[in-house]
C-alpha positions as CSV (number, residue, x, y, z in Angstrom):
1,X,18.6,-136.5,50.8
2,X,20.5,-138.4,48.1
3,X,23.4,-139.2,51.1
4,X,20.2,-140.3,52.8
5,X,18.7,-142.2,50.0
6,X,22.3,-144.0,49.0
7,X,22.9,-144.9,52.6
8,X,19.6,-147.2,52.8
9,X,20.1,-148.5,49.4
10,X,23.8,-150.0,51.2
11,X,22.3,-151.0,54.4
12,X,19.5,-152.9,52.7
13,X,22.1,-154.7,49.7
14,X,24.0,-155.2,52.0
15,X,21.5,-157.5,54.2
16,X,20.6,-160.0,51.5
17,X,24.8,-160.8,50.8
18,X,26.3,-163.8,51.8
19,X,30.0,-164.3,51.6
20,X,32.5,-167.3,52.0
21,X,35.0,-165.7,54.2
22,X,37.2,-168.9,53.8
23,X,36.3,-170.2,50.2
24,X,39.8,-169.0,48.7
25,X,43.1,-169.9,50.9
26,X,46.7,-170.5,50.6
27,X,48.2,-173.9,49.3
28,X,49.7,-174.5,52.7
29,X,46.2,-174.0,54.1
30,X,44.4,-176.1,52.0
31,X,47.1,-178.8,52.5
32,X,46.5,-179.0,56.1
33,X,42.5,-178.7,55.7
34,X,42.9,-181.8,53.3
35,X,45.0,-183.9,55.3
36,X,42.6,-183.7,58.1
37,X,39.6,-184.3,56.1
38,X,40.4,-187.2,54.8
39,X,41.4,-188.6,58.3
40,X,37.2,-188.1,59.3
41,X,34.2,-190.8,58.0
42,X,32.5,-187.7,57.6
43,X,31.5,-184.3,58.0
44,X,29.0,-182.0,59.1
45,X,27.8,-178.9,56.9
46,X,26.2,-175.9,58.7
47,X,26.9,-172.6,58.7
48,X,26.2,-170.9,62.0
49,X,25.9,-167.4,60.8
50,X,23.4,-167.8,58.5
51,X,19.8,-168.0,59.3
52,X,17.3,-171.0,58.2
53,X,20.2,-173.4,57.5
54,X,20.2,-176.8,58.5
55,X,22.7,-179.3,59.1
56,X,23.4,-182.4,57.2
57,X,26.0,-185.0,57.7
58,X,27.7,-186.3,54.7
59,X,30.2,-189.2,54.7
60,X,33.4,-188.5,52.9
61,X,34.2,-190.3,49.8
62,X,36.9,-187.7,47.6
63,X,38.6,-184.2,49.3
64,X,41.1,-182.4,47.2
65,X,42.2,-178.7,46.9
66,X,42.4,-177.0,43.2
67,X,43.2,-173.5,42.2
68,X,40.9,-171.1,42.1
69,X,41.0,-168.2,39.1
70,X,42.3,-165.5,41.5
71,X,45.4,-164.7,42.2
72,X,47.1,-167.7,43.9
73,X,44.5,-169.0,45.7
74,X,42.7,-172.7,46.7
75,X,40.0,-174.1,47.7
76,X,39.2,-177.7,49.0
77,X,36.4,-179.6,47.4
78,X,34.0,-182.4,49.7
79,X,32.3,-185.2,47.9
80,X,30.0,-187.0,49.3
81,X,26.9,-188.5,50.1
């Protein structure tokens, strides 16, 4: 029963998680995903996997990469209206 019990407990947690698979990448990576976003007026922001989420177009004013707190990782930062 507590096999049982435990099992649901996972199935159900894990249900109402939501994860950035892509939120921490390599220097090189974030390089190239810079490069080409500041080449674009804009962007669109959606995530297809997730349910209820609309999209919005932003334009593009600022798109840089910092380094995240783990391990030697980046991320690239949008602003934008």
């Amino acid at each position: 029963m507590k096999k049982f019990s435990l099992s649901i407990f996972f199935l159900l947690f894990a249900n109402i998680c939501f994860a950035d698979q892509l939120a921490y990448i390599t220097l090189s990576q974030a390089k190239e995903a810079q490069a080409y976003l500041i080449t674009t007026d804009y962007i669109i922001i959606w995530c297809a996997c997730c349910e209820n989420d609309v999209a919005e177009m932003i334009t593009t004013d600022n798109v840089y990469y910092k380094k995240v707190n783990y391990k030697d990782f980046y991320q690239v930062v949008v602003e934008g209206k």
